[in-house]
C-alpha positions as CSV (number, residue, x, y, z in Angstrom):
1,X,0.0,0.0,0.0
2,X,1.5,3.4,-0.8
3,X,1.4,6.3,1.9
4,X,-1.7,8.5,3.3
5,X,-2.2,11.3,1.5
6,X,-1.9,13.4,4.6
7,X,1.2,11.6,5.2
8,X,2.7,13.6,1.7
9,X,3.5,16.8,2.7
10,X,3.8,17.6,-1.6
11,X,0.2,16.6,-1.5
12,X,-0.8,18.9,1.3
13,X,-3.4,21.3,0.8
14,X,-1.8,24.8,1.0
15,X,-4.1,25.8,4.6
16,X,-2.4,22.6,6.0
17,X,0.9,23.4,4.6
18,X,0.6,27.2,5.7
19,X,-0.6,25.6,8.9
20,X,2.5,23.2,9.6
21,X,4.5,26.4,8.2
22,X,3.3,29.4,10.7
23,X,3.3,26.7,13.7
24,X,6.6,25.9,13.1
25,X,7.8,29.6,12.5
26,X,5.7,30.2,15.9
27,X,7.6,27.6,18.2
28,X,10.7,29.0,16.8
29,X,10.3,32.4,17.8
30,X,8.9,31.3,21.1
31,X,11.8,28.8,21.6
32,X,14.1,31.7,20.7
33,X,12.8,34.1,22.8
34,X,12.7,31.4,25.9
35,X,16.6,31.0,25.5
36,X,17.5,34.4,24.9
37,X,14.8,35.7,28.5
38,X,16.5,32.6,30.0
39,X,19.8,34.1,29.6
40,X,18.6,37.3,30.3
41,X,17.3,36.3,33.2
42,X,20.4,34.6,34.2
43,X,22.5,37.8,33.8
44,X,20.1,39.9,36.0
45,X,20.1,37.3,38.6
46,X,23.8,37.4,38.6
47,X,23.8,41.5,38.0
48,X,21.6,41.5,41.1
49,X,23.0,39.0,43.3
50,X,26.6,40.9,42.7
51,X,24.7,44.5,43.4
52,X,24.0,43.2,46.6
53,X,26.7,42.0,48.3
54,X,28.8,44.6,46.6
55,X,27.0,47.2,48.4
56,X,26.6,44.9,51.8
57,X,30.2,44.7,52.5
58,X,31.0,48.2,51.4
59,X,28.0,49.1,53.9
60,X,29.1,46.6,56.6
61,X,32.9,48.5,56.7
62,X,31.6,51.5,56.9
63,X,30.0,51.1,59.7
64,X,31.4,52.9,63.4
65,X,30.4,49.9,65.0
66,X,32.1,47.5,63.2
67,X,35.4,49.8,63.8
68,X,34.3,50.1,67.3
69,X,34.0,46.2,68.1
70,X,37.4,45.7,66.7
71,X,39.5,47.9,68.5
72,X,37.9,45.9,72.0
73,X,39.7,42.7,73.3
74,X,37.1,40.4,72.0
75,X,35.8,41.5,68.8
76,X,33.6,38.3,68.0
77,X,31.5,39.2,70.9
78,X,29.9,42.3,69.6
79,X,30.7,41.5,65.8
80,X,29.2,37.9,65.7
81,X,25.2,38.9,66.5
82,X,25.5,42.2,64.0
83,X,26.7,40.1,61.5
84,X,24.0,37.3,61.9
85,X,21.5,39.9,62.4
86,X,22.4,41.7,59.2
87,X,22.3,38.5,57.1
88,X,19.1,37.5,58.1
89,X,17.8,40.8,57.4
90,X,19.2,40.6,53.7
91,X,19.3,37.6,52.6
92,X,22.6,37.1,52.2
93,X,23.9,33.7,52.8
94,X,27.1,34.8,54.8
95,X,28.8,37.4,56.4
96,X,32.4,37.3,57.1
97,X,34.5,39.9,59.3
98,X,38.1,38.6,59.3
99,X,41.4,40.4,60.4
100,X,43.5,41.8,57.6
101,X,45.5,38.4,57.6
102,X,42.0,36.4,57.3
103,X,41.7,35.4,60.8
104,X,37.3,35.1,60.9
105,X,35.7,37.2,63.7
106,X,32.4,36.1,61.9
107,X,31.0,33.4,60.2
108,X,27.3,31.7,60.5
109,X,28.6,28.8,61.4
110,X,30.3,30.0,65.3
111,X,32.6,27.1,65.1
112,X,34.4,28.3,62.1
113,X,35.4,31.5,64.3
114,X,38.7,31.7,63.9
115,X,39.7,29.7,61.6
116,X,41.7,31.1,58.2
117,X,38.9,32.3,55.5
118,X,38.8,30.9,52.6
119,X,39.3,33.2,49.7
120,X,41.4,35.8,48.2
121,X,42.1,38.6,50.0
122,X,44.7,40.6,48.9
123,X,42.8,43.2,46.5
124,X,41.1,44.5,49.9
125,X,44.3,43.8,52.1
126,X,45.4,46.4,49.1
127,X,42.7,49.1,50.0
128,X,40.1,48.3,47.3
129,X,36.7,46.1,47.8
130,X,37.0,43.6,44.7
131,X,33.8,40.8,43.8
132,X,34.1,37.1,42.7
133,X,33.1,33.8,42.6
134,X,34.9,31.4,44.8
135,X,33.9,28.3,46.2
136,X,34.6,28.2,50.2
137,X,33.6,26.1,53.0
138,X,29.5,27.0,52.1
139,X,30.1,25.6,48.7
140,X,30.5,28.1,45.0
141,X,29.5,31.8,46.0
142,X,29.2,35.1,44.7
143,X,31.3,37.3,47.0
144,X,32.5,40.8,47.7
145,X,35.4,41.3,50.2
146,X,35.9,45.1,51.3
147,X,38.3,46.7,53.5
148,X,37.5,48.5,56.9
149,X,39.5,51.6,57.4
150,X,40.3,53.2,61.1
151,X,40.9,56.8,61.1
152,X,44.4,56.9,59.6
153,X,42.6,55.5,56.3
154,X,44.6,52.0,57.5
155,X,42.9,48.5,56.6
156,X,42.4,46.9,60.1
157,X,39.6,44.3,59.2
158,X,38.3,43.3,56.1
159,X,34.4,42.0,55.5
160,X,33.1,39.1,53.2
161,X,29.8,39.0,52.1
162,X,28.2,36.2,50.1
163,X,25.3,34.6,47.8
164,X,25.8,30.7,46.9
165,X,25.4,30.0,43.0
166,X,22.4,27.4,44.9
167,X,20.6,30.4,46.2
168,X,20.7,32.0,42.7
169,X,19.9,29.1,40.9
170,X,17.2,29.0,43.1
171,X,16.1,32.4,42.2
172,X,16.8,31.5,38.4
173,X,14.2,28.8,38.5
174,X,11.3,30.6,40.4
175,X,12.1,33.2,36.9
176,X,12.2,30.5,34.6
177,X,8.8,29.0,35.7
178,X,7.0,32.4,34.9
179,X,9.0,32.3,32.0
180,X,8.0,28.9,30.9
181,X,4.2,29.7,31.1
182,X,4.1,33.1,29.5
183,X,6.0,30.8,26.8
184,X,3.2,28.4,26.8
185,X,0.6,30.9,26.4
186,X,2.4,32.9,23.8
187,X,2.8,29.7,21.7
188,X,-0.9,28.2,22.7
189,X,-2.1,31.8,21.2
190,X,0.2,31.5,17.9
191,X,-1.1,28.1,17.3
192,X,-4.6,29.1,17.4
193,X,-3.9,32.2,15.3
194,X,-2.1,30.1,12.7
195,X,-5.1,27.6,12.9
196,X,-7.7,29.6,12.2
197,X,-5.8,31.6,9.2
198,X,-5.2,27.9,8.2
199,X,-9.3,27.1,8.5
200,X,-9.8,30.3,6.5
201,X,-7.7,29.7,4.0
202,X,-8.7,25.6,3.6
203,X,-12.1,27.4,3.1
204,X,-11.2,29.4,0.7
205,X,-9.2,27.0,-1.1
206,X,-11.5,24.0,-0.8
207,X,-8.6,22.0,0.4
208,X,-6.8,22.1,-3.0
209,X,-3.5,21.5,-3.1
210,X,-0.4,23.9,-4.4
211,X,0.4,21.1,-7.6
212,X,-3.6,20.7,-8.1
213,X,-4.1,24.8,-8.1
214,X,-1.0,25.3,-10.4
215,X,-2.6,22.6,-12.5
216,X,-5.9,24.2,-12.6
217,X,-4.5,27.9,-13.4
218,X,-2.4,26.5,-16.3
219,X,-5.8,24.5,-17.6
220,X,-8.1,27.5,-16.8
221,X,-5.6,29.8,-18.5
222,X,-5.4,27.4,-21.8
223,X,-9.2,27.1,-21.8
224,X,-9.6,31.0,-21.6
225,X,-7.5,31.2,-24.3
226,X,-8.9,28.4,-26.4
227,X,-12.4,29.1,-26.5
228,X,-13.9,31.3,-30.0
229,X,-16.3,33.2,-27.5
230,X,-15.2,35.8,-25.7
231,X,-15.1,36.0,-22.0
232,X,-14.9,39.5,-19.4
233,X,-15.4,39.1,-15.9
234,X,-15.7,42.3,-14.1
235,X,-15.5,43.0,-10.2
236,X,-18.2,45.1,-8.5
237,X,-16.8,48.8,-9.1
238,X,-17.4,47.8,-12.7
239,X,-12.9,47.4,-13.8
240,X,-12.0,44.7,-15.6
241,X,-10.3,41.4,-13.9
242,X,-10.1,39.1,-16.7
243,X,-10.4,39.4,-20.7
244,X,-9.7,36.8,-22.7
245,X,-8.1,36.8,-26.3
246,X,-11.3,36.6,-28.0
247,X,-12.7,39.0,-26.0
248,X,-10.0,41.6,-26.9
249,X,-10.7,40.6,-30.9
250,X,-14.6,41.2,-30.4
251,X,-14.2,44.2,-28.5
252,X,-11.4,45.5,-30.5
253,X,-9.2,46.0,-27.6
254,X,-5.3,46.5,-28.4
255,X,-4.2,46.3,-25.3
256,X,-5.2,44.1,-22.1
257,X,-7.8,45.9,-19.9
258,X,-7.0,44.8,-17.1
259,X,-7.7,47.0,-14.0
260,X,-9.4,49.5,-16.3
261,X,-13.3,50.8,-15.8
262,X,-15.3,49.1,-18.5
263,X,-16.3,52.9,-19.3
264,X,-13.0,53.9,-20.1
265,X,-13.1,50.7,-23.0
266,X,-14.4,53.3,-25.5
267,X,-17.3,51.4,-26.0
268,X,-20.8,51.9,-27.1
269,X,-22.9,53.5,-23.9
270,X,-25.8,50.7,-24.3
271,X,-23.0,47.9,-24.4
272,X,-21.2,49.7,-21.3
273,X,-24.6,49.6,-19.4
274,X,-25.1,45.7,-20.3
275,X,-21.5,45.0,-19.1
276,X,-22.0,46.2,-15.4
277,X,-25.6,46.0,-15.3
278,X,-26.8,43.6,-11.8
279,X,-29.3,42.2,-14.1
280,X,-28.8,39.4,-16.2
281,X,-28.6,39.8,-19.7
282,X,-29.5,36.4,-22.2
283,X,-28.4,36.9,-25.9
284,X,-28.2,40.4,-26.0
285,X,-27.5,41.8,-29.7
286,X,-25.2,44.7,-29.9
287,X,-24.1,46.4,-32.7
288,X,-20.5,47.8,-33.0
289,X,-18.5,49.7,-36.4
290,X,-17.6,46.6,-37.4
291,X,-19.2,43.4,-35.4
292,X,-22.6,42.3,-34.5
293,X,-22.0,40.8,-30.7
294,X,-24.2,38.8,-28.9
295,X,-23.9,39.0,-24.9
296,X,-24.9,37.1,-22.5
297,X,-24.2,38.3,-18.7
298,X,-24.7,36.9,-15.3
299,X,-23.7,38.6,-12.1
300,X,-21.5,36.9,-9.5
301,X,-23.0,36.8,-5.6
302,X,-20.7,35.4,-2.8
303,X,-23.2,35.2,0.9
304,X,-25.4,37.7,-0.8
305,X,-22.7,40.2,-2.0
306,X,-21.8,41.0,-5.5
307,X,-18.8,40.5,-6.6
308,X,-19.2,41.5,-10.6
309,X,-20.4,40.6,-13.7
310,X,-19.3,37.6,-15.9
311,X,-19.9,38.4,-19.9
312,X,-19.7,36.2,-22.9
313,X,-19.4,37.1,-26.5
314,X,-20.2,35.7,-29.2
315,X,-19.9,36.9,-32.8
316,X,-22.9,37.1,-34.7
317,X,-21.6,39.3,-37.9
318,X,-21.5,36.9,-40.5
319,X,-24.9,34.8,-39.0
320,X,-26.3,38.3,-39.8
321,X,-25.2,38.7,-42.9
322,X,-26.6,35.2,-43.8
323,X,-29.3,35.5,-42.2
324,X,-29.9,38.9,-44.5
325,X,-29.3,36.9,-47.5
326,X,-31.6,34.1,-46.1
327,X,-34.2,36.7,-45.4
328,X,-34.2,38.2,-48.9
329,X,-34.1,34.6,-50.9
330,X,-37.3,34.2,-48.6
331,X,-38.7,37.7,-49.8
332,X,-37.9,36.5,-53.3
333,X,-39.6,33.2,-53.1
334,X,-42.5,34.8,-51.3
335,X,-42.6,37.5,-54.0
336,X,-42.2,34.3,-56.8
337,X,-45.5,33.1,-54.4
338,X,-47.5,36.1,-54.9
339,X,-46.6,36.7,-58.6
340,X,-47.6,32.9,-59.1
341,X,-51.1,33.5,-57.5
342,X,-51.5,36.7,-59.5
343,X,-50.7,35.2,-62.8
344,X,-52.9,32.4,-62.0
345,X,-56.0,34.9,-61.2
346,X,-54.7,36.9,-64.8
347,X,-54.8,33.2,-66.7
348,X,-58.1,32.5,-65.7
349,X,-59.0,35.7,-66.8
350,X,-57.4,35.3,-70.2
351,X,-59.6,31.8,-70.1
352,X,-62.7,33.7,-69.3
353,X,-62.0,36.3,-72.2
354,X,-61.2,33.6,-74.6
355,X,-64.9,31.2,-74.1
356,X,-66.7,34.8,-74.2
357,X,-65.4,34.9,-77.8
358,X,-63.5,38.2,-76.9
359,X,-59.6,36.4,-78.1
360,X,-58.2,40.1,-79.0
361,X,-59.2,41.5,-75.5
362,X,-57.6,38.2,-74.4
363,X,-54.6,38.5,-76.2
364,X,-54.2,42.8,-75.0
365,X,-54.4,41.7,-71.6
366,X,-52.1,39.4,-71.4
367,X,-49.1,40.7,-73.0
368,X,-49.8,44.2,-71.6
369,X,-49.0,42.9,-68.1
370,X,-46.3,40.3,-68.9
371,X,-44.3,43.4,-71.3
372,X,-44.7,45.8,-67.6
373,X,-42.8,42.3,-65.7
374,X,-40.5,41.7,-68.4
375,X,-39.1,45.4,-68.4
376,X,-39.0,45.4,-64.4
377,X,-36.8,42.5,-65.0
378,X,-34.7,43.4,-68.2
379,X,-34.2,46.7,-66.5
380,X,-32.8,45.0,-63.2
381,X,-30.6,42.3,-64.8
382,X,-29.3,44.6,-67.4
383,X,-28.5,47.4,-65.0
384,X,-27.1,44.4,-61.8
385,X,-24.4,42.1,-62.6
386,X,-24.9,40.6,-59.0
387,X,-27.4,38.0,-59.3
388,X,-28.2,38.3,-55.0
389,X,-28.5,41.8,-55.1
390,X,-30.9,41.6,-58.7
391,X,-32.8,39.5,-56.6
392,X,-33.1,41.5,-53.7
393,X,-34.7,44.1,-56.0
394,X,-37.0,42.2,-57.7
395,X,-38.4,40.2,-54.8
396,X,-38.8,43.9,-52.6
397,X,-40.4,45.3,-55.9
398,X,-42.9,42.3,-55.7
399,X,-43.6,42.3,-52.5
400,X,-44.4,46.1,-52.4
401,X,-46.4,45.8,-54.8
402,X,-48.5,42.8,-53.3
403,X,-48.5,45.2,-50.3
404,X,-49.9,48.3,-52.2
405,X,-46.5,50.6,-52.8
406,X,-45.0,51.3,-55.7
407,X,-41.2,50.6,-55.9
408,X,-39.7,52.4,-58.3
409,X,-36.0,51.9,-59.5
410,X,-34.6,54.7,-61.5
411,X,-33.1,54.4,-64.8
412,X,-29.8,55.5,-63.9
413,X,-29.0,52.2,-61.5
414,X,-25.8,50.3,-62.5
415,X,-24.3,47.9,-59.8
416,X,-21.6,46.1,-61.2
417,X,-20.0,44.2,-58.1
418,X,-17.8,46.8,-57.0
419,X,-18.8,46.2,-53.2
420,X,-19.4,43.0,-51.6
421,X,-23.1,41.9,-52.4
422,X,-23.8,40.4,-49.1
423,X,-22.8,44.2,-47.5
424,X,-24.6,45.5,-50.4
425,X,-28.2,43.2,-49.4
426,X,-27.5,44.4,-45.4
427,X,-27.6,48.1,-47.0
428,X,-30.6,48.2,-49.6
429,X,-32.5,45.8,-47.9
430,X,-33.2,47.0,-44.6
431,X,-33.2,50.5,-46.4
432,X,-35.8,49.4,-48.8
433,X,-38.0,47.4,-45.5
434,X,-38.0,50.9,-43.8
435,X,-38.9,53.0,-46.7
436,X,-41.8,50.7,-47.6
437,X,-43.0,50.4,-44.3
438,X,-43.1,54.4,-44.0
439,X,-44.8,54.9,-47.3
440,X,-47.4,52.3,-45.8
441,X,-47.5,54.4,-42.2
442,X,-48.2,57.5,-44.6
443,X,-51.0,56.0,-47.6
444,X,-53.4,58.2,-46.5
445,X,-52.2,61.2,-46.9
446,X,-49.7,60.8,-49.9
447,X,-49.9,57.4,-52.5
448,X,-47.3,54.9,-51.0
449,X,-44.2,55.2,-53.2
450,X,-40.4,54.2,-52.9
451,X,-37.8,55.0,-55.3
452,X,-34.4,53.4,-55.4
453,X,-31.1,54.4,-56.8
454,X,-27.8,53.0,-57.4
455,X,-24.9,53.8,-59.5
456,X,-21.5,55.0,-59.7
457,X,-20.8,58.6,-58.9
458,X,-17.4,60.8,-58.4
459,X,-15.3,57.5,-57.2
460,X,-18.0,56.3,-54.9
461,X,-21.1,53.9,-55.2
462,X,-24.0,55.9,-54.3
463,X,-27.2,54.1,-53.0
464,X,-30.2,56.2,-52.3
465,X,-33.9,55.1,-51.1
466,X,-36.5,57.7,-50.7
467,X,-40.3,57.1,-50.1
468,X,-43.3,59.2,-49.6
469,X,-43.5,58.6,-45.9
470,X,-44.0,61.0,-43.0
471,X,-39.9,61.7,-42.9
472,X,-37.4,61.5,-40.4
473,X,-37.9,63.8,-37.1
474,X,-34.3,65.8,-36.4
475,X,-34.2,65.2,-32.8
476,X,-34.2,61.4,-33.7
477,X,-31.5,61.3,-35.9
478,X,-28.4,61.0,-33.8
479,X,-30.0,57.8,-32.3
480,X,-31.4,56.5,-35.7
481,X,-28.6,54.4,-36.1
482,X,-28.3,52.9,-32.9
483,X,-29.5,49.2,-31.8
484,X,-33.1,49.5,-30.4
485,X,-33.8,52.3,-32.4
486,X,-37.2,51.7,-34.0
487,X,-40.6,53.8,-35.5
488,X,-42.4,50.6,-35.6
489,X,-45.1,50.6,-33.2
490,X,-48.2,48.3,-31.8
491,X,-50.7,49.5,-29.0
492,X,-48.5,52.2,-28.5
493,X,-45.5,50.4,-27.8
494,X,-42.4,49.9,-29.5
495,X,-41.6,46.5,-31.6
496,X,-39.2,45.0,-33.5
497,X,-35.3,44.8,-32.6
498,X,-34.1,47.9,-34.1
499,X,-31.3,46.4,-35.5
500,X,-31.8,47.4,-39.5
501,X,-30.5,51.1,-39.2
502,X,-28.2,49.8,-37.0
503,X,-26.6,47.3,-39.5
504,X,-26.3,49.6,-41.9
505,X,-24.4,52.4,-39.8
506,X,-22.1,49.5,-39.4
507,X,-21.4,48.0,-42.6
508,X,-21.4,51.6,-44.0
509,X,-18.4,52.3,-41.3
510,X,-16.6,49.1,-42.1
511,X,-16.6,50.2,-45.7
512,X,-15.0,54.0,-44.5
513,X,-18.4,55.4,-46.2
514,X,-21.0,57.8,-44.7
515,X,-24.8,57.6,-44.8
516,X,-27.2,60.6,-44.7
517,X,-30.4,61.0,-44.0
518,X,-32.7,64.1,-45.9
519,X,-35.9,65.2,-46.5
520,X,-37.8,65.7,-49.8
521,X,-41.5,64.6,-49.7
522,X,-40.7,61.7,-47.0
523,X,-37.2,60.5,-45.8
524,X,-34.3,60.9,-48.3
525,X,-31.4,58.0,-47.3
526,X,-28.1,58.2,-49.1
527,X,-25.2,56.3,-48.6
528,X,-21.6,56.2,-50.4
529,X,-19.4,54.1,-50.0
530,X,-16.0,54.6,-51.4
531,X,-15.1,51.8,-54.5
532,X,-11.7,50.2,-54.5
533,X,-10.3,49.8,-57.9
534,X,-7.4,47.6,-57.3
């Protein structure tokens, strides 16, 4: 069997790792401060200890007393019970008065009274009180010997005062318990500290391992940049945290975003709006200058609390444009439709006309309608090379017709596949559906009428579609061509997507041409577009 996997510390989630990490980093420190207060406290206790005796014995010659007792026949008598006295007042472990040759007057064990102290001497014998350790008969002590001076300034007696190392051991200890359980706290205290950053952070992790998270960044980050769509996740002050490659080709980004406000993008105010809006947003369309995008957006919550936006793109341009081209084969079948129904009425006519015994009538009505068809169409084959776009225009002459307007395509239109013909559809078809449905809005006050121009003029390919609708208001023109944008009504509301001005403002900018938009007995539209030669 191979080993745990707690029992791996490479496959150790990073909380436990951080855990093990900071615990170990705590008893350090606290181990390292123990030793260096141990030896701190060590020093003091020797600082102090050597204080003390120093300034005993110094204190202790001094005294008138002390020179008093020695200068009567028996000094021990009167020196012994001060001395004892003083050291049980102090603490000290002994006092020694001695004579300068180190004969004891002193000592807290009365039967070592006059014997030979133990010790050096001569530093005080010298006139100066000196401090050591020694060990004498009570065993290793910190002592001070100091010289008494009579009046002459001559050393007649000299005092020892001392502390055993035992005693300040002692001492030491009583320190190093206190020591020990501020210690034990201190490191109790970092441990729980260190364990709840570690719970935190397992949380936040999931219990993921450095090697699996590495992994996952280096999958997440090929994914991101793999995928066709594009992705934009923003945080809740509306900047930009993440944007893929795709996302920077659909927006038409040349640089990464990243920390920027998705205002300062230089993008289209309604697309702004959709990027931080808190509401979702399900296959959006948005028209740009040169893509049609659609967005889908869903906001982020963490406990309740937003924390952004995540976008998708998708591009939709050329599912427009074929679904344009799709649209106007439709129209031109529906239009091949109606024109089959109407000739079929006109045949039974000719039938009728032909059993009444009227064949010339017969005969005038039937080639007077097809010569008015077969001119339309000579007129727009001749005139278009581009067999989609001829189409276009005879399947939106048919159908205005079948709805009552008359389209009317001026002599002077000559295509001849200069411009792409899908762009060329996008442009005169949604033109066309607008001017028709105008002319339609307006039939009772003017006859519903469209005219339609193309040709070739000063360099440029000039397409122009007016109609005998109601025209354009001015206050609604710097919107016109904006997604959303509609006339189209029902009950008083809007309908429709908006998106045909809108798709042409684009493909008109993709081509570097301009469209404008005039005023004659309805709405004038005229676009050029510039023709490339090469």
């Amino acid at each position: 069997m191979g080993r745990p996997r707690w029992a791996v510390p490479g496959n150790w989630s990073v909380a436990r790792q951080l855990l093990v990490l900071q615990t170990a980093i705590v008893g350090l420190l606290v181990a390292a401060g123990a030793v260096l207060a141990y030896l701190d406290a060590g020093r003091a206790a020797d600082d102090g200890a050597t204080q003390t005796v120093s300034a005993l014995a110094v204190s202790i010659a001094d005294g008138r007393n002390v020179r008093d007792a020695l200068a009567s026949r028996e000094p021990s008598r009167q020196l012994q019970p001060y001395a004892e006295r003083v050291r049980r007042d102090t603490g000290v472990d002994f006092i020694t008065i001695m004579s300068p040759d180190g004969i004891r007057y002193t000592h807290p064990n009365p039967s070592r009274i006059g014997g030979h102290f133990v010790g050096n001497t001569a530093p005080a014998v010298a006139g100066r009180p000196f401090t050591e350790t020694y060990t004498g008969t009570l065993g290793p002590s910190v002592r001070t010997v100091a010289p008494v001076f009579d009046d002459r300034r001559r050393v007649v007696a000299l005092v020892a005062v001392g502390i055993t190392v035992q005693v300040i051991t002692g001492r030491l200890r009583q320190r190093l318990l206190a020591l020990g359980v501020v210690a034990g706290v201190v490191l109790a205290a970092g441990m729980a500290g260190s364990y709840l950053v570690s719970a935190r952070l397992r949380r936040q992790t999931r219990g993921v391992a450095p090697g699996e998270l590495r992994e996952m960044f280096e999958y997440y980050e090929a994914i991101l940049h793999a995928v066709r769509e594009g992705l934009l996740i923003l945080d809740r002050a509306g900047r930009v945290v993440l944007c893929n490659d795709a996302a920077l080709e659909l927006l038409g980004l040349r640089e990464h975003p990243r920390g920027r406000p998705a205002a300062a993008l230089g993008l289209p105010d309604e697309l702004v709006t959709t990027l931080v809006s808190r509401v979702p947003r399900s296959d959006e369309i948005h028209v740009g200058d040169t893509r049609v995008l659609v967005v889908n957006t869903s906001p982020v919550r963490s406990r309740d609390r937003a924390m952004g936006n995540v976008v998708t793109f998708r591009d939709h341009t050329e599912l427009q444009s074929l679904t344009g081209e799709l649209d106007t084969v439709r129209g031109f079948a529906e239009s091949l439709r109606s024109q089959a129904h109407e000739a079929a009425n006109r045949l039974h006519t000719v039938v009728s006309l032909v059993e009444l015994g009227r064949p010339d009538q017969a005969v005038a009505f039937a080639t007077a309608d097809l010569a008015a068809a077969q001119r339309l169409t000579d007129r727009v084959v001749g005139s278009v090379t581009e067999p989609v776009l001829a189409a276009l225009l005879l399947g939106k002459s048919a159908e205005a017709a079948e709805r009552g307007v008359e389209l009317v395509i001026t002599e002077d239109t000559a295509i001849e596949g200069a411009v792409e013909a899908r762009d060329l559809v996008t442009i005169l078809g949604n033109l066309i559906d607008n001017a028709v449905e105008a002319a339609i809005g307006n039939a009772s006050v003017r006859p519903p009428r469209v005219v339609v121009t193309a040709r070739e003029d000063a360099g440029t390919l000039l397409l122009e579609v007016s109609d005998s609708g109601r025209g354009v208001d001015p206050s609604d023109l710097p919107d016109m061509f904006r997604r959303g944008w509609t006339t189209k009504t029902s009950g008083g509301w809007p309908v429709g997507h908006g998106l045909g001005l809108a798709l042409v403002g684009q493909t008109v900018r993709r081509h570097g041409g301009d469209v404008r938009v005039g005023h004659d007995a309805g709405a004038v539209f005229t676009v050029r577009l510039p023709l490339d030669r090469r």
